[in-house]
PAPAPA-732086 format. One record per residue (C-alpha): x, y, z. Coordinates in nm, 3 decimals, always signed. Last residue first. Layout:
<nodes>
+---------+---------+---------+
|      xx |      yy |      zz |
+---------+---------+---------+
|       X |       Y |       Z |
...
+---------+---------+---------+
</nodes>
This chain:
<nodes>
+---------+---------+---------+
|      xx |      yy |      zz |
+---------+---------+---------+
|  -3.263 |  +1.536 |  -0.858 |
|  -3.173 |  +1.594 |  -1.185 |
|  -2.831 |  +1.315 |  -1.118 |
|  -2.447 |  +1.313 |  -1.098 |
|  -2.438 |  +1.504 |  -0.771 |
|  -2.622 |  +1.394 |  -0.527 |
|  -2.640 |  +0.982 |  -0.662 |
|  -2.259 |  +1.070 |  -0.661 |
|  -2.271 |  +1.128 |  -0.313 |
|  -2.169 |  +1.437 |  -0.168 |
|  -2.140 |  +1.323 |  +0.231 |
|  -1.857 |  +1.094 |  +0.225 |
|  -1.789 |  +1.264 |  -0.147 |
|  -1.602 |  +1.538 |  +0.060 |
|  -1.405 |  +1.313 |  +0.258 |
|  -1.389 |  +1.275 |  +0.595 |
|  -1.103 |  +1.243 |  +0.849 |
|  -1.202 |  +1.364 |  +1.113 |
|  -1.034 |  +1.689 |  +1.072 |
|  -1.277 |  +1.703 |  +0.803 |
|  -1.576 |  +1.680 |  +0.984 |
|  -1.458 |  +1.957 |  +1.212 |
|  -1.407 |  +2.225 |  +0.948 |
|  -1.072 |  +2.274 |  +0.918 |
|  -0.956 |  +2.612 |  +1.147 |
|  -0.815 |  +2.892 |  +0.995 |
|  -0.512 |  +2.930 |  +0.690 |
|  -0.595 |  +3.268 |  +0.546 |
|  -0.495 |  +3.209 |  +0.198 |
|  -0.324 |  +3.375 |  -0.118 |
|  -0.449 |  +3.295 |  -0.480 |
|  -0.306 |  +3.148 |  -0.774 |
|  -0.472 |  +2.753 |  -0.661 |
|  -0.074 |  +2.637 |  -0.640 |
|  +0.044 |  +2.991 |  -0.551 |
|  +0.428 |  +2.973 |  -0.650 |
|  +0.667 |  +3.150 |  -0.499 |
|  +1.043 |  +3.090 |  -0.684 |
|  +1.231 |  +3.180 |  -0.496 |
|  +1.190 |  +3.175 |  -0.086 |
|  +1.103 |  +3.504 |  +0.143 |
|  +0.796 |  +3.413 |  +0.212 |
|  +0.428 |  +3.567 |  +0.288 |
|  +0.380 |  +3.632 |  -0.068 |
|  +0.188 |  +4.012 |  -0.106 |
|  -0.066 |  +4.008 |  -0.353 |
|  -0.254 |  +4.327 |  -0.343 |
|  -0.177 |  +4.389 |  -0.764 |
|  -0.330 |  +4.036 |  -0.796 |
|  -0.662 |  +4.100 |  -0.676 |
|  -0.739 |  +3.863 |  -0.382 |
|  -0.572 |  +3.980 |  -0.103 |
|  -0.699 |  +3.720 |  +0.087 |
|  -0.858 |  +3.414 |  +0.048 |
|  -0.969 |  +3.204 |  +0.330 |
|  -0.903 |  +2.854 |  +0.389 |
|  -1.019 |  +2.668 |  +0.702 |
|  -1.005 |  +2.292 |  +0.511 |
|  -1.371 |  +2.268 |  +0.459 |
|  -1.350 |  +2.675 |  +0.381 |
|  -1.198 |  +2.601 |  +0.077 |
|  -1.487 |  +2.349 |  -0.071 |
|  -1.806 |  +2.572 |  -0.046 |
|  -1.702 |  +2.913 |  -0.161 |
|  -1.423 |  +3.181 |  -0.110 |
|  -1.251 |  +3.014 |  -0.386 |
|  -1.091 |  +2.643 |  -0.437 |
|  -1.424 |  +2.422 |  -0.513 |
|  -1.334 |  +2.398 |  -0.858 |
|  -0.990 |  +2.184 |  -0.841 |
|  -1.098 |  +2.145 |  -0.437 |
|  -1.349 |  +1.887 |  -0.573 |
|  -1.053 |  +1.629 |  -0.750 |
|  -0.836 |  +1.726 |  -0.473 |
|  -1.102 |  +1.591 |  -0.252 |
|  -1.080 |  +1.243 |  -0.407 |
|  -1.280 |  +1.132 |  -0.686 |
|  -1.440 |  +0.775 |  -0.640 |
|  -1.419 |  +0.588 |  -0.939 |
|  -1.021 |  +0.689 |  -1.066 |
|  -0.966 |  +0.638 |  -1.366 |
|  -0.638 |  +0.530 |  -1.472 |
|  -0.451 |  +0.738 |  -1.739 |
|  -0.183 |  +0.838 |  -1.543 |
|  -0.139 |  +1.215 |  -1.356 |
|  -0.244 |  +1.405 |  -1.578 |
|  -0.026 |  +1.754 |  -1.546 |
|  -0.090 |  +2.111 |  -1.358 |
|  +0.153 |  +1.998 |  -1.093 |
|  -0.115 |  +1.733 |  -1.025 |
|  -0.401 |  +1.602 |  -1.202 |
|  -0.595 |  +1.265 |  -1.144 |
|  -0.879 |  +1.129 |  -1.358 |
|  -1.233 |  +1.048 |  -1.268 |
|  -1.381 |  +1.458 |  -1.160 |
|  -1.262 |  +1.670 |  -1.445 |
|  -1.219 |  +1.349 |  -1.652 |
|  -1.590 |  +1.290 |  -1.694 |
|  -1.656 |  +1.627 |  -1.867 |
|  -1.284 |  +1.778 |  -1.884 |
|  -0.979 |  +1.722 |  -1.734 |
|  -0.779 |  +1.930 |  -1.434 |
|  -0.547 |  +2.208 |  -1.355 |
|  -0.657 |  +2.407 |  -1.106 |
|  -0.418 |  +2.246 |  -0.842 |
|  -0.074 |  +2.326 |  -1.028 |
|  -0.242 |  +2.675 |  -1.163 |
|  -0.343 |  +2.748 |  -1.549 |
|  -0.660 |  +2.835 |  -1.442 |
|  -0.944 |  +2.540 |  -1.526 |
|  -0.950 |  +2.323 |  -1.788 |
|  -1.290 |  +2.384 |  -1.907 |
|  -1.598 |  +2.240 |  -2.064 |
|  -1.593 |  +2.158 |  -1.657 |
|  -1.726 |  +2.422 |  -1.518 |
|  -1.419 |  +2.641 |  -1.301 |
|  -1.401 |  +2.890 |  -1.566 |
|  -1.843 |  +2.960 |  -1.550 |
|  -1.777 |  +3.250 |  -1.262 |
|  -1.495 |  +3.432 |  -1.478 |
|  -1.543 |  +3.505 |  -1.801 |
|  -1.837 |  +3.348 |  -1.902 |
|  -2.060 |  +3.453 |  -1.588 |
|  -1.923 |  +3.798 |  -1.636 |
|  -2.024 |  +3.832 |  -1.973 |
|  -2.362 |  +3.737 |  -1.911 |
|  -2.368 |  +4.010 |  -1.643 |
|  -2.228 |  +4.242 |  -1.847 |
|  -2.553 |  +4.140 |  -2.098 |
|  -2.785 |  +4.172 |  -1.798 |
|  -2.619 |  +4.524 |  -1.704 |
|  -2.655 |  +4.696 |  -2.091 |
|  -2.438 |  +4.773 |  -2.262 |
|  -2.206 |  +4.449 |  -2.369 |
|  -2.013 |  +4.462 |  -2.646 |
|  -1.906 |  +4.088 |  -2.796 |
|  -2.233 |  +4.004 |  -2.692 |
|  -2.275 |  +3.596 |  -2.680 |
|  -2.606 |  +3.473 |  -2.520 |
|  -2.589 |  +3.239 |  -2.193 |
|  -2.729 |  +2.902 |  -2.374 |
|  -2.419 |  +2.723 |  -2.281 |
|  -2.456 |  +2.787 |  -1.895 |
|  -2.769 |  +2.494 |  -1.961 |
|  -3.141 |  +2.525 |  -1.897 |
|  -3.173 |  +2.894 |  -1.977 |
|  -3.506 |  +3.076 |  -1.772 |
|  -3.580 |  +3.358 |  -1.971 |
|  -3.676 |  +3.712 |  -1.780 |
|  -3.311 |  +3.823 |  -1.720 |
|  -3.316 |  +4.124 |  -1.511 |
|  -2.994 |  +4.148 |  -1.357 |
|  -3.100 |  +3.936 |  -1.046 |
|  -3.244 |  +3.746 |  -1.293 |
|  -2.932 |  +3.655 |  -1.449 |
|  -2.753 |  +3.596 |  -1.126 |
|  -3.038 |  +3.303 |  -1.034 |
|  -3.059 |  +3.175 |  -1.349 |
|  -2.660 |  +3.065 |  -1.380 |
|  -2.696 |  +2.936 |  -1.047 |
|  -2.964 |  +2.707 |  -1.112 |
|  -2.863 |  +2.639 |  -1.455 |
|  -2.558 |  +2.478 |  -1.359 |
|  -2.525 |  +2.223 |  -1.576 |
|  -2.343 |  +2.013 |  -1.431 |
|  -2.393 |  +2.000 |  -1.061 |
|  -2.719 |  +2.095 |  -1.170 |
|  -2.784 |  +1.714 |  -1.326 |
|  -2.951 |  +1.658 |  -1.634 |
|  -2.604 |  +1.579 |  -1.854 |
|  -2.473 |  +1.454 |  -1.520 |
|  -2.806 |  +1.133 |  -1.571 |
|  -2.764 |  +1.083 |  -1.936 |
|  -2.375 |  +1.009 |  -1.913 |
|  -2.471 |  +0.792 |  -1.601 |
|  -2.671 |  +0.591 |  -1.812 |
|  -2.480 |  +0.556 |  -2.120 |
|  -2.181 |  +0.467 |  -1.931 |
|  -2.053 |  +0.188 |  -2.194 |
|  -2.043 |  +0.392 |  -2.514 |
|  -2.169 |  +0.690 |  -2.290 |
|  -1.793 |  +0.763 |  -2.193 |
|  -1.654 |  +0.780 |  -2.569 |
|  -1.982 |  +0.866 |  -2.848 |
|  -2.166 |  +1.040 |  -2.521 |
|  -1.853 |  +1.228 |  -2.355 |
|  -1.777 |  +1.420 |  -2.685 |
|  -1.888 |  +1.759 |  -2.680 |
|  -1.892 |  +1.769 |  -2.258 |
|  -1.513 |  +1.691 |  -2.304 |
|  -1.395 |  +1.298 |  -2.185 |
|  -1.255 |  +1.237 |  -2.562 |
|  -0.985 |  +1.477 |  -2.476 |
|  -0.766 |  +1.439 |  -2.772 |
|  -1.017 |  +1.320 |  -2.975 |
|  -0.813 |  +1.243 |  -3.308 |
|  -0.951 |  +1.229 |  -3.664 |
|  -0.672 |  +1.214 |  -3.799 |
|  -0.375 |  +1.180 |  -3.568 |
|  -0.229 |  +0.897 |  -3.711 |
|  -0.202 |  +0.997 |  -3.983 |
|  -0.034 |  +1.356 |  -3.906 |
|  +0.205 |  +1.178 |  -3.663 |
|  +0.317 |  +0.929 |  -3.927 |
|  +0.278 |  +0.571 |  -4.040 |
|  -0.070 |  +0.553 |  -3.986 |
|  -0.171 |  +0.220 |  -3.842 |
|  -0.367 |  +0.335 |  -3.516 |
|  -0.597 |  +0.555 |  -3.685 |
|  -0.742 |  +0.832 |  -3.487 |
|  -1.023 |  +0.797 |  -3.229 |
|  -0.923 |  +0.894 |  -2.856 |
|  -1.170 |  +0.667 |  -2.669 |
|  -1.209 |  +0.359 |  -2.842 |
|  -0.852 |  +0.459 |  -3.021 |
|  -0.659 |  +0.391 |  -2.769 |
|  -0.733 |  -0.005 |  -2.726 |
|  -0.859 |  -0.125 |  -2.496 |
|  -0.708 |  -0.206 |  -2.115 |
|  -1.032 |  +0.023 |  -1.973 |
|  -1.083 |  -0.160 |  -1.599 |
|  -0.716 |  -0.188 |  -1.527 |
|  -0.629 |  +0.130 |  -1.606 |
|  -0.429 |  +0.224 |  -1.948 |
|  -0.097 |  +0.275 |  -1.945 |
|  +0.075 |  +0.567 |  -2.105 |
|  +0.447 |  +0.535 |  -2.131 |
|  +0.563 |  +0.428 |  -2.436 |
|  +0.345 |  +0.699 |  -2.618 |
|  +0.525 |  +0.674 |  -2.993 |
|  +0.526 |  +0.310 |  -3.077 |
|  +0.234 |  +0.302 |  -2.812 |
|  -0.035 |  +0.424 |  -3.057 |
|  -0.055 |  +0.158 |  -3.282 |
|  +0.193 |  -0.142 |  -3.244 |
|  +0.504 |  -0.178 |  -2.958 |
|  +0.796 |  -0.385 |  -3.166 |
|  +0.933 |  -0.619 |  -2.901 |
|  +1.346 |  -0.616 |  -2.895 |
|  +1.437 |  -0.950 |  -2.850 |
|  +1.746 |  -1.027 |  -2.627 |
|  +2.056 |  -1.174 |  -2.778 |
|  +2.056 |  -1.548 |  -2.638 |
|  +2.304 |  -1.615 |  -2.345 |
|  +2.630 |  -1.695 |  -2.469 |
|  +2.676 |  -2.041 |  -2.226 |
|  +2.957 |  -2.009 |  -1.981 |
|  +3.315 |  -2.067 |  -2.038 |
|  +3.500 |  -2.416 |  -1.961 |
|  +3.872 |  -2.397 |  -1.909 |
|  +4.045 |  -2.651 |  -2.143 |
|  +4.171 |  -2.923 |  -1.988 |
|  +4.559 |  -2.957 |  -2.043 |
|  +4.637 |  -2.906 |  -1.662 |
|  +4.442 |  -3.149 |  -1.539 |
|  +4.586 |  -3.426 |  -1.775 |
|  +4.935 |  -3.282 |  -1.633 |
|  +4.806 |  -3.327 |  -1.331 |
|  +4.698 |  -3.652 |  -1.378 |
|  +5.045 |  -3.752 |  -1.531 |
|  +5.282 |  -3.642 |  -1.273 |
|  +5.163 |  -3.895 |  -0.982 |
|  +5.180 |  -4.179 |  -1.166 |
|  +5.516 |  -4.096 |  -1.292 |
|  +5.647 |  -4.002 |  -0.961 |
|  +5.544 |  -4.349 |  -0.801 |
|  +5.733 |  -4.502 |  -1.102 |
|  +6.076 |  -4.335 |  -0.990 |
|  +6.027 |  -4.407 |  -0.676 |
|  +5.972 |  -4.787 |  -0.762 |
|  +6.287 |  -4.784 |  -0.962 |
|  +6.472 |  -4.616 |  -0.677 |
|  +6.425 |  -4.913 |  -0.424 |
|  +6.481 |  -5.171 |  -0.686 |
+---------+---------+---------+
</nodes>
């Protein structure tokens, strides 16, 4: 009797695990294969430009083209590649800036046509041009007004902002509106968000010469013709992110304190005729 109930008390115990043991093992779920979003327009190609918060439209508002061409020349017909440019700035920026569009247009900080007038003259000019674009065109200049002209086209009128400015990290920069509302550095755009109050990298992109802008933060050029340029390092490569050398002297007090050039250069200052 004893061994019959030992021998039952091992059955009972046997056959659970055994009914363990037969379970298959579960495996987790397949997960769903992920789905591969098809980007439309102009983002099939530029993946990584994203607009700012305050202009999330579409590309072609700005830049033109046609969004549903199926190849690069298609698309790009008709494209404003920098719909910002003086040319351009009232059918792009003046859609919903119309006002301030108006207002630089007037403004000297844009045109200008003080300091343009006031070399001319000194040269003998007797006409009084309202815009640097009105400065005549002699492809062989005699006399000293029309090397004058030529001077102011070549070299004074770079840093205006129908250009791009030297082909320097810090000189590089947008046109019209971008020049001052987008960020540049290394010579590249920085994103496509506009930026509403320009900082002073924005001014020094001009401003970078023996003028009004360089000596705010105590520099001085030196050495400025390029076969007196002597690098003060021994390192490779040198690179001169405005393209000339510096005297490094004292910031100007206001901006060791921490001001900005726009603190005091309001936009009212320098987007307006008056």
């Amino acid at each position: 009797m004893k061994w019959n109930f030992i021998f039952l008390l091992g059955l009972v115990l046997l056959f659970p695990g055994c009914r363990n043991a037969e379970k298959p093992e579960k495996k987790p779920p397949t997960p769903p294969p992920a789905i591969q979003t098809r980007l439309h327009g102009c983002r099939r190609c530029h993946r990584d430009i994203r607009p700012g918060r305050n202009h999330n439209f579409a590309c072609t508002k700005c830049h033109a083209g046609n969004p549903d061409g199926a190849s690069e020349k298609e698309a790009h017909a008709g494209l404003l590649a920098r719909p910002a440019h003086p040319d351009s700035m009232a059918r792009t920026c003046g859609r919903c800036h119309q006002q301030q569009v108006e207002n630089i247009r007037a403004s000297l900080h844009f045109s200008l046509s003080k300091a343009v007038n006031l070399v001319r003259k000194h040269f003998g000019a007797r006409d009084t041009l309202k815009n640097l674009t009105e400065i005549p065109v002699v492809l062989h200049p005699a006399t000293k007004l029309q090397l004058a002209d030529d001077m102011l086209r070549r070299r004074c009128l770079r840093c205006h902002v129908y250009s791009s400015g030297d082909d320097y990290a810090y000189t590089r920069r947008g046109t019209g509106c971008a020049a001052c509302h987008m960020a540049f550095a290394g010579g590249k755009l920085l994103s496509h968000t506009m930026i509403r109050a320009p900082g002073d990298q924005q001014c020094l992109s001009c401003h970078y010469a023996n003028t009004v802008g360089a000596d705010y933060y105590g520099r001085f050029e030196q050495d400025f013709g390029s076969e007196y340029r002597t690098p003060f390092t021994t390192s490779q490569p040198y690179t001169r992110p405005y393209g000339v050398e510096y005297h490094n002297l004292v910031p100007d007090i206001h901006q060791q304190r921490g001001l900005s050039c726009i603190d005091c250069h309001s936009g009212p200052e320098l987007m307006t005729a008056d």
